[in-house]
Z-matrix of the N, CA and C atoms (Angstrom, degrees):
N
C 1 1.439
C 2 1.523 1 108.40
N 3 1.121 2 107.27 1 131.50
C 4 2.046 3 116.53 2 172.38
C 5 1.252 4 109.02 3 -62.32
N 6 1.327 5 116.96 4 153.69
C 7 1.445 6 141.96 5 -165.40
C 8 2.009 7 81.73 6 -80.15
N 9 0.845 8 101.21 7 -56.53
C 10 2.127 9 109.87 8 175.04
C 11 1.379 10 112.63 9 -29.84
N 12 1.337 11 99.90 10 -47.95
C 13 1.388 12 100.12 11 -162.77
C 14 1.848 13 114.70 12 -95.64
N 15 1.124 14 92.49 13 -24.21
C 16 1.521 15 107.89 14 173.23
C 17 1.569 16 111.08 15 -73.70
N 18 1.374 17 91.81 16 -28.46
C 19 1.999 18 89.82 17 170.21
C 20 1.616 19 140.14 18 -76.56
N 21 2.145 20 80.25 19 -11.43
C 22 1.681 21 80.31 20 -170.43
C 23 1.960 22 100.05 21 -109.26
N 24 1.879 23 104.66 22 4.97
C 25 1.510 24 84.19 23 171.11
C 26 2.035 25 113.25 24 -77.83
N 27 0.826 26 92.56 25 172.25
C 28 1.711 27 116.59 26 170.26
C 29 1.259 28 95.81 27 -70.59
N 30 1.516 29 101.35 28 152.90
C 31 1.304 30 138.44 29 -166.44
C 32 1.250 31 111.91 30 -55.69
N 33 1.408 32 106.33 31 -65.26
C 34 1.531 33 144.30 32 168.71
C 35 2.044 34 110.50 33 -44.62
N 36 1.372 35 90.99 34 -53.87
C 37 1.505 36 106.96 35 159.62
C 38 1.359 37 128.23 36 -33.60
N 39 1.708 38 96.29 37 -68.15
C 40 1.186 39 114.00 38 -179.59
C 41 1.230 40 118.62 39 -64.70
N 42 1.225 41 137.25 40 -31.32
C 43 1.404 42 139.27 41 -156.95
C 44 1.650 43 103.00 42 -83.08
N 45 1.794 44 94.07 43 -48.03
C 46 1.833 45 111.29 44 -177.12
C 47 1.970 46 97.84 45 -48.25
N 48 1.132 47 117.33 46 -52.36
C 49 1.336 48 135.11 47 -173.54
C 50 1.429 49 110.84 48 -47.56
N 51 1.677 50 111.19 49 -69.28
C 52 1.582 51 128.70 50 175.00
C 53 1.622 52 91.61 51 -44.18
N 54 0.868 53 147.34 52 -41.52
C 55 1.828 54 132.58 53 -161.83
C 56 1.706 55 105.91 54 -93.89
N 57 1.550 56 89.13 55 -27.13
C 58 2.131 57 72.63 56 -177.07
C 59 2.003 58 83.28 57 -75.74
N 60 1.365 59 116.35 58 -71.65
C 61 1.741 60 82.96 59 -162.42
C 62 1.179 61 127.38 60 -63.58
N 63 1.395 62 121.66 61 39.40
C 64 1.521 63 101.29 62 -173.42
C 65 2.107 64 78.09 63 -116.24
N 66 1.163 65 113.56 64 -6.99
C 67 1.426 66 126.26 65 -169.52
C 68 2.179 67 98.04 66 -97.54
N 69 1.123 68 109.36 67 -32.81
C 70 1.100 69 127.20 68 -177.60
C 71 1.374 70 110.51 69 -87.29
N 72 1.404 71 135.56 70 -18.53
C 73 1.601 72 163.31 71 -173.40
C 74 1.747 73 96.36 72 -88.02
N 75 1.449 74 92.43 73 -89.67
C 76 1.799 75 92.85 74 170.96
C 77 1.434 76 121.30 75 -42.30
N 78 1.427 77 125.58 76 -35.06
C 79 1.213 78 118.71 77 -164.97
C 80 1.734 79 100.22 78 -71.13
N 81 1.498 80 112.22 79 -24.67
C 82 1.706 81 120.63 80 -153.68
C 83 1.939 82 75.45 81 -94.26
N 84 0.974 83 108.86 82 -27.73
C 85 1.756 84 73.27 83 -179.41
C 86 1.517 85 116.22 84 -108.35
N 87 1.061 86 132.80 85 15.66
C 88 1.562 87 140.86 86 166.59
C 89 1.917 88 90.46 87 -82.08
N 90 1.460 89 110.54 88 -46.13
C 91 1.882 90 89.15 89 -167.47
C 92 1.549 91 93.53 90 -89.79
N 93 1.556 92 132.59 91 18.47
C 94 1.247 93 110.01 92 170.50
C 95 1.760 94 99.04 93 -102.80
N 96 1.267 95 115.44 94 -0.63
C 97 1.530 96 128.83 95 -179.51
C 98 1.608 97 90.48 96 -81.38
N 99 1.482 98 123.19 97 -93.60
C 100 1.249 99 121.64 98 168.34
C 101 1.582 100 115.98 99 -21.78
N 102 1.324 101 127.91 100 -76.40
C 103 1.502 102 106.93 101 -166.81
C 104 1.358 103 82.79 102 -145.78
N 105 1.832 104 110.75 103 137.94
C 106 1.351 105 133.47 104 172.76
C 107 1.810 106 116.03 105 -26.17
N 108 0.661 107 131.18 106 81.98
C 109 1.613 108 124.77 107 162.08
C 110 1.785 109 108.64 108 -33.13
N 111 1.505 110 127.79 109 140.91
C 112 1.378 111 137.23 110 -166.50
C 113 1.198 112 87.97 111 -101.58
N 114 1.636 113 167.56 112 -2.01
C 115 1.231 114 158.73 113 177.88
C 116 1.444 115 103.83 114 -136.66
N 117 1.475 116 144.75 115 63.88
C 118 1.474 117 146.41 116 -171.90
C 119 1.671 118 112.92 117 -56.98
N 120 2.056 119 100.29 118 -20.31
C 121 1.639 120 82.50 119 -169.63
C 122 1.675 121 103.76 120 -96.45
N 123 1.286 122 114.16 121 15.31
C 124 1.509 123 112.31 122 163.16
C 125 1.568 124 96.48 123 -62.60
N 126 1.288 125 158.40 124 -36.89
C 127 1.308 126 162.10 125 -177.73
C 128 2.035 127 85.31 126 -44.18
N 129 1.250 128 85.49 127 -94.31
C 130 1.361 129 109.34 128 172.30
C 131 1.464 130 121.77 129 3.49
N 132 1.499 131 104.04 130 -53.14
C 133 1.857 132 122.12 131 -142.98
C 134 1.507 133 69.51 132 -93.70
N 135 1.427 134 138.48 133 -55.36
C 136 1.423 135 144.09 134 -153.74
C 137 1.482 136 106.55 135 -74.59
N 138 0.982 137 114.00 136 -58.18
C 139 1.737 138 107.88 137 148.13
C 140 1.525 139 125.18 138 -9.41
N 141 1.064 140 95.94 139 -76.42
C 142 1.476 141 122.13 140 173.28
C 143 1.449 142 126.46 141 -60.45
N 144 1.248 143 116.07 142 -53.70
C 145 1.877 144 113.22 143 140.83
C 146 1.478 145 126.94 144 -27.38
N 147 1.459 146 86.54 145 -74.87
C 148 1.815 147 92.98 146 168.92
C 149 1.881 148 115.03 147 -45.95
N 150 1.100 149 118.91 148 -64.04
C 151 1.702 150 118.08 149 173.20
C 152 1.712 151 106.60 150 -43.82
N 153 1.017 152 120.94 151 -59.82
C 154 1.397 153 134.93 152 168.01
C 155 1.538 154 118.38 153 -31.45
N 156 1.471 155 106.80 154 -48.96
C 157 1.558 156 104.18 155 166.28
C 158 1.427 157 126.27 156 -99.57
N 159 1.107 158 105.87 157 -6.14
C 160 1.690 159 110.24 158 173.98
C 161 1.676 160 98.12 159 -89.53
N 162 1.258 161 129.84 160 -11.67
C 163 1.594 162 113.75 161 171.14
C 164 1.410 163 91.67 162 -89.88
N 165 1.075 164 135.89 163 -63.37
C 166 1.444 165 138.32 164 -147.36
C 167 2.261 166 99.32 165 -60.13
N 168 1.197 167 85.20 166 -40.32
C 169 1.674 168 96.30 167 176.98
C 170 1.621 169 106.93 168 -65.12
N 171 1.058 170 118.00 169 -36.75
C 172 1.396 171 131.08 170 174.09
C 173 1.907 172 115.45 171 -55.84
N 174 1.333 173 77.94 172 -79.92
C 175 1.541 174 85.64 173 159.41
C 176 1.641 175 135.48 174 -48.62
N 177 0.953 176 121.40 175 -30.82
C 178 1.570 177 140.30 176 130.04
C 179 1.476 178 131.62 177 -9.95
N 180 1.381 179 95.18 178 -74.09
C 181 1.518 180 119.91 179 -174.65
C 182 1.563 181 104.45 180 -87.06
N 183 1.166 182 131.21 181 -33.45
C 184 1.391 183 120.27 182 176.27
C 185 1.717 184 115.30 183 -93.16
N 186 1.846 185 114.02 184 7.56
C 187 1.391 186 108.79 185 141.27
C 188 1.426 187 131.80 186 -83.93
N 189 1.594 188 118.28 187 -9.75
C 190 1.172 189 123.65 188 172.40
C 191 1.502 190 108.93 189 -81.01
């Protein structure tokens, strides 16, 4: 997901969002524990989503 697009959801949005992938994150590495995942840097990219919306959410909340 773009830094763009993550800027123009809602607050409320954003937060609902930050918990499904951080739920969608764990889930990708429990079946890469159980059995190898064929694309490992989807881990990675989701990582990086997640960081991506916890600054942008950040930044957010300390303009209110």
């Amino acid at each position: 997901m773009k830094t763009q697009e993550i800027k123009e959801m809602a607050v409320k949005d954003l937060r609902e969002r930050l918990e499904v992938e951080k739920q969608n994150l764990n889930r990708m590495k429990m079946n890469h524990v159980i059995s190898p995942l064929e694309n490992t840097s989807n881990i990675k990219k989701a990582k990086t989503d997640i960081a991506r919306m916890m600054r942008v959410l950040a930044e957010k909340e300390q303009q209110n």
